[in-house]
TORKOL-4160 file (C-alpha; in steps of 0.2 Angstrom, whole numbers, padded with zeros to 4 digits, m for minus):
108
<pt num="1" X="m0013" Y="m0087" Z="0020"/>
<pt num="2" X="m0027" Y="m0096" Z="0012"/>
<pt num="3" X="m0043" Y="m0084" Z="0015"/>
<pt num="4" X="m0032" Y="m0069" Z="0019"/>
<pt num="5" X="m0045" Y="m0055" Z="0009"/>
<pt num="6" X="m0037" Y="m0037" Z="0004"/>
<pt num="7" X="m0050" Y="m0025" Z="0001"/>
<pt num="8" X="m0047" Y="m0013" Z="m0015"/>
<pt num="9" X="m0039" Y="0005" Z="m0004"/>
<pt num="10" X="m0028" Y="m0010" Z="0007"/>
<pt num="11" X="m0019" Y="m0015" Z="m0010"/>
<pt num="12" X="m0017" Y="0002" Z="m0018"/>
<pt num="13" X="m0009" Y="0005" Z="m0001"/>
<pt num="14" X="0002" Y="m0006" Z="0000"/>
<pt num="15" X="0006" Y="m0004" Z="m0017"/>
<pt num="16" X="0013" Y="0011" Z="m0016"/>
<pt num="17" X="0021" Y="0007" Z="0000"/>
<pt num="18" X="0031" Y="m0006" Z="m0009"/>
<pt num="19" X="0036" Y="0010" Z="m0024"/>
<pt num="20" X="0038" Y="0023" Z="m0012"/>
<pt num="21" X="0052" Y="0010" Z="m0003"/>
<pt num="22" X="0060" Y="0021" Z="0011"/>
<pt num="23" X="0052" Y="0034" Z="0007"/>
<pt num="24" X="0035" Y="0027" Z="0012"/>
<pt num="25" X="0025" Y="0036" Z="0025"/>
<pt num="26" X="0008" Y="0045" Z="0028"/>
<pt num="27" X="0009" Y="0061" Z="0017"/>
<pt num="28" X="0018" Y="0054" Z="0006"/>
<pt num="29" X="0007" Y="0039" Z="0000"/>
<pt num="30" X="m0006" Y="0052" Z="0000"/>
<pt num="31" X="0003" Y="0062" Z="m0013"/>
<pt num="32" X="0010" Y="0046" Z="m0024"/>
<pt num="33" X="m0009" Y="0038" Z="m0025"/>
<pt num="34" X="m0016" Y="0056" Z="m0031"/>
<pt num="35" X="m0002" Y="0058" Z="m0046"/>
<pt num="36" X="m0001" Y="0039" Z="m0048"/>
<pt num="37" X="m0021" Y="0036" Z="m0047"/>
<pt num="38" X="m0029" Y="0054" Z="m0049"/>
<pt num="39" X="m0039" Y="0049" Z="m0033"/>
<pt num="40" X="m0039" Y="0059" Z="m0019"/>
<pt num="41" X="m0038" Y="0052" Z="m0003"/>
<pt num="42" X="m0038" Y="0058" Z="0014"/>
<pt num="43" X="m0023" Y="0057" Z="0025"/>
<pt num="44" X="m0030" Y="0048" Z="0042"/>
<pt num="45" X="m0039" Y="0036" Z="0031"/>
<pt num="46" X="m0022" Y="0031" Z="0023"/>
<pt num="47" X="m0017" Y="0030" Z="0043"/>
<pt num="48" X="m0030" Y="0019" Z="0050"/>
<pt num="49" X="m0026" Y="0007" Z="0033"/>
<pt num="50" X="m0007" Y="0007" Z="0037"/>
<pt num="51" X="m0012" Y="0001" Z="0054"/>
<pt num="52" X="m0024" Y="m0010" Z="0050"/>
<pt num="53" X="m0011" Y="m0019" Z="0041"/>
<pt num="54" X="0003" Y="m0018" Z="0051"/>
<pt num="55" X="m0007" Y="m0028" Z="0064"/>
<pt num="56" X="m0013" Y="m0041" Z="0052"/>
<pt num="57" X="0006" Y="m0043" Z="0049"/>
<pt num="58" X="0007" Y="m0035" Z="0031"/>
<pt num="59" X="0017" Y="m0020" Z="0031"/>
<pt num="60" X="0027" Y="m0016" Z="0047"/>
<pt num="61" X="0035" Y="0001" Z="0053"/>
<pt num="62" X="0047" Y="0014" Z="0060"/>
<pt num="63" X="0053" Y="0030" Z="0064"/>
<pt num="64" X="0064" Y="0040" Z="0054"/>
<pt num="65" X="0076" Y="0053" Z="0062"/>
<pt num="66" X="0068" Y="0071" Z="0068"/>
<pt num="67" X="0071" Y="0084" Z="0056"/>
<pt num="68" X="0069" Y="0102" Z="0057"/>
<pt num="69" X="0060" Y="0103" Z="0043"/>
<pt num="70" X="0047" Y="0095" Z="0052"/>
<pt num="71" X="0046" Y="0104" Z="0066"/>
<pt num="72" X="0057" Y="0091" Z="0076"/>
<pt num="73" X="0044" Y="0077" Z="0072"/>
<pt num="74" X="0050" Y="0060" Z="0068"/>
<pt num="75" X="0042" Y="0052" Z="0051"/>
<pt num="76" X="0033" Y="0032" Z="0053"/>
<pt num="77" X="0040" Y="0023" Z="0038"/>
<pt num="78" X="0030" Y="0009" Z="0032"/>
<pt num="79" X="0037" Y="m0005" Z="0025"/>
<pt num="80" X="0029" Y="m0020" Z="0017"/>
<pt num="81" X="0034" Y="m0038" Z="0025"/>
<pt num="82" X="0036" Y="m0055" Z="0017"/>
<pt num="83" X="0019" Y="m0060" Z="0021"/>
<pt num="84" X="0014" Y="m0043" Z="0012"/>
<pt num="85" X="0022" Y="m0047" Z="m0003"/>
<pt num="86" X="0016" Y="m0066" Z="m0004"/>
<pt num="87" X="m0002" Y="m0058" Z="m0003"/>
<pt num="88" X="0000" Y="m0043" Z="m0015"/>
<pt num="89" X="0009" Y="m0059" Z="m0028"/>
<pt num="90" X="m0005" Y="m0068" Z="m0025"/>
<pt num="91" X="m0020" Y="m0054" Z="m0027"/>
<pt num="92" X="m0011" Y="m0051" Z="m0044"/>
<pt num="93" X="m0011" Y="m0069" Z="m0049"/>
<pt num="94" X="m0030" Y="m0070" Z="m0047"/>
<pt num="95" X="m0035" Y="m0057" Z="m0056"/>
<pt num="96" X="m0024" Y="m0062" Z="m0069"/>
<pt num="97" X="m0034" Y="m0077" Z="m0070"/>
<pt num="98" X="m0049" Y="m0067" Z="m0072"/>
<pt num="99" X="m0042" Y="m0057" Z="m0084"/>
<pt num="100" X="m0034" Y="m0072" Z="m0094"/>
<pt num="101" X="m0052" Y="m0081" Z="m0094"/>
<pt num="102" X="m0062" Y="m0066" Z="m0103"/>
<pt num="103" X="m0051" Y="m0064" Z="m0120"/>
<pt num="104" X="m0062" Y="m0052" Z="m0126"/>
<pt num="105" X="m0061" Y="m0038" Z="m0115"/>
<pt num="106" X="m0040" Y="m0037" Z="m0121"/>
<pt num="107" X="m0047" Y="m0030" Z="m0135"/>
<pt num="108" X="m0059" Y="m0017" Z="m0132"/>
């Protein structure tokens, strides 16, 4: 994984993927990142970033049953991967480290 890079929208993404658990698909993540981030973000981008990291092997996905309440459509359920959670540990650790080596920005 040495050299994998996760841009800032791929991590808050995948973020909330990994809160949202089953629960984890398009409109959904578009709803949790506005009441979790107050950002508004649009739904095809949060698309085109769900599978952009399904093929780098991130997050990986499939299709809940048809309800009625959606009009008979089937919702795509994202769901993050080892390899995802390795990289999100490892995101975290090195800003940690950044973080740890400025002291005195903890106490502003």
């Amino acid at each position: 994984m040495k050299g994998s890079y996760l841009g800032e929208f791929e991590e808050l993404v995948m973020l909330t993927c990994a809160l949202l658990k089953d629960e984890a698909y398009g409109i959904n993540i578009v709803q949790e990142i506005k009441l979790r981030m107050d950002r508004s973000v649009n739904l095809s981008a949060v698309h085109v970033t769900l599978y952009r990291l399904e093929d780098k092997g991130y997050v990986t996905s499939s299709y809940g049953g048809a309800t009625a309440q959606r009009g008979g459509r089937r919702k795509r359920i994202f769901k993050l991967t080892s390899l995802g959670v390795k990289l999100l540990q490892q995101v975290n650790e090195k800003r940690q480290n950044l973080w740890n080596m400025i002291p005195e920005l903890k106490t502003l």
